[in-house]
C-alpha positions as MATLAB code, in Angstrom:
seq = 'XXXXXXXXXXXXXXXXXXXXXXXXXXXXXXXXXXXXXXXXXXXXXXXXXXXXXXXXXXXXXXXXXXXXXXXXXXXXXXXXXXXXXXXXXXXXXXXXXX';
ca = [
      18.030  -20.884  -28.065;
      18.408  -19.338  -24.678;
      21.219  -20.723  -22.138;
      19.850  -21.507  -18.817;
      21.796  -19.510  -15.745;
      23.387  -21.745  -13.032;
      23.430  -19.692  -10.193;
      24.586  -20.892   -6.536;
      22.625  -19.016   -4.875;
      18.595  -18.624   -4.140;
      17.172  -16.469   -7.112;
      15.027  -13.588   -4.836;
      11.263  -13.277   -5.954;
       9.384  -10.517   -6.664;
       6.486  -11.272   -4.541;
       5.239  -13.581   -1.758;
       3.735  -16.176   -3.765;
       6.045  -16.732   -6.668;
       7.125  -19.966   -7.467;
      11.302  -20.272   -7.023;
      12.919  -19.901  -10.281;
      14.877  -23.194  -11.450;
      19.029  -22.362  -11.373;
      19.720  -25.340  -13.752;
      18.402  -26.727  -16.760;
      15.787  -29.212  -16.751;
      15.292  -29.405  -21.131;
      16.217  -33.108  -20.225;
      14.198  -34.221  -17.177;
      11.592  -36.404  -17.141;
       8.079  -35.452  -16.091;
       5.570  -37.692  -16.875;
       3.122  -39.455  -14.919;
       5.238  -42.349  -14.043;
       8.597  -40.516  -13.176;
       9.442  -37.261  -12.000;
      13.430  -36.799  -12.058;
      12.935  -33.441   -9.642;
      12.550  -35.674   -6.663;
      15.587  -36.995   -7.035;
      17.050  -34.136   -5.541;
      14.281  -32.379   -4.236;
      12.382  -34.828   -2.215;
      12.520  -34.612    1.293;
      14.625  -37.916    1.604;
      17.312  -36.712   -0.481;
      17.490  -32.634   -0.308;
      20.588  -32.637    2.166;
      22.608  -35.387    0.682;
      21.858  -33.347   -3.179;
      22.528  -29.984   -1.242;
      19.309  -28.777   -2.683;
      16.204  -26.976   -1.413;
      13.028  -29.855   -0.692;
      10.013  -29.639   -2.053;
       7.490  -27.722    0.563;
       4.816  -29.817    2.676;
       2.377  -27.700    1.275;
       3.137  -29.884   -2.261;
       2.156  -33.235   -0.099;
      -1.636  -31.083    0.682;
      -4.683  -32.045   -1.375;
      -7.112  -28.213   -1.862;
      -8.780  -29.049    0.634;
      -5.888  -29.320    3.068;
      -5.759  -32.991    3.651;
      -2.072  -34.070    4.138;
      -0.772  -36.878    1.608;
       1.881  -39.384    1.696;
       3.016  -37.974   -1.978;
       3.193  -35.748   -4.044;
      -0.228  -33.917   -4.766;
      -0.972  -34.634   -8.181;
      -2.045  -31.137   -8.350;
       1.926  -30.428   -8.048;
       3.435  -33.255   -9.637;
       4.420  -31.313  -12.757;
       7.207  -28.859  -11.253;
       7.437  -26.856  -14.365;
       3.480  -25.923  -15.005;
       5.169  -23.102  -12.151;
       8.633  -22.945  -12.289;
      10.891  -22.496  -15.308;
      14.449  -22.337  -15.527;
      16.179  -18.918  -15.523;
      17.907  -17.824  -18.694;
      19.787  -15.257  -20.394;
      16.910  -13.991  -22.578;
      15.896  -10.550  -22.546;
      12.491   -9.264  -22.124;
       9.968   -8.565  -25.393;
       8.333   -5.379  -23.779;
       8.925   -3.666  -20.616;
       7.920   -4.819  -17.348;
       5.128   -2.354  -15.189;
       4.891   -5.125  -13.025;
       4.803   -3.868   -8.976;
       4.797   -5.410   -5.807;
];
């Protein structure tokens, strides 16, 4: 099983619109459609006090651009885009370029 990476720091991405890379496990947290155990770091009530990065407005936006009080449900599930990093090592080489 891979080992996830805790890293202090902001993990840089490799292009504009990447999601951010997770620097802690999250094997344990709860997702589901009642509970989300992300937002109890990363909401926007809590980010400072956690000394953690909040979630971005554009995750309160429905598509069409229509601000919400919550989380879109479009975004809800944090890891459908970002995943933990770990110490595997890639299966083929990477061509990929900015």
């Amino acid at each position: 099983m891979y080992k996830p990476i805790k890293d202090t720091k902001r993990i840089v991405r490799d292009y504009v619109q990447q999601p951010p890379l997770v620097p802690h496990d999250v094997s344990r947290y709860e997702i589901s459609k009642n509970f989300n155990k992300c937002m109890d770091c990363h909401s926007s009530s809590r980010y400072v006090e956690m000394n953690t990065t909040r979630v971005p407005v554009t995750h309160f936006k429905s598509r069409s651009g229509q601000e919400l009080s919550n989380l879109s449900p479009a975004r809800y599930f944090c890891t459908q885009c970002h995943v933990p990093q770990v110490d595997a090592k890639p299966l083929v080489g990477n061509t990929f370029k900015k």
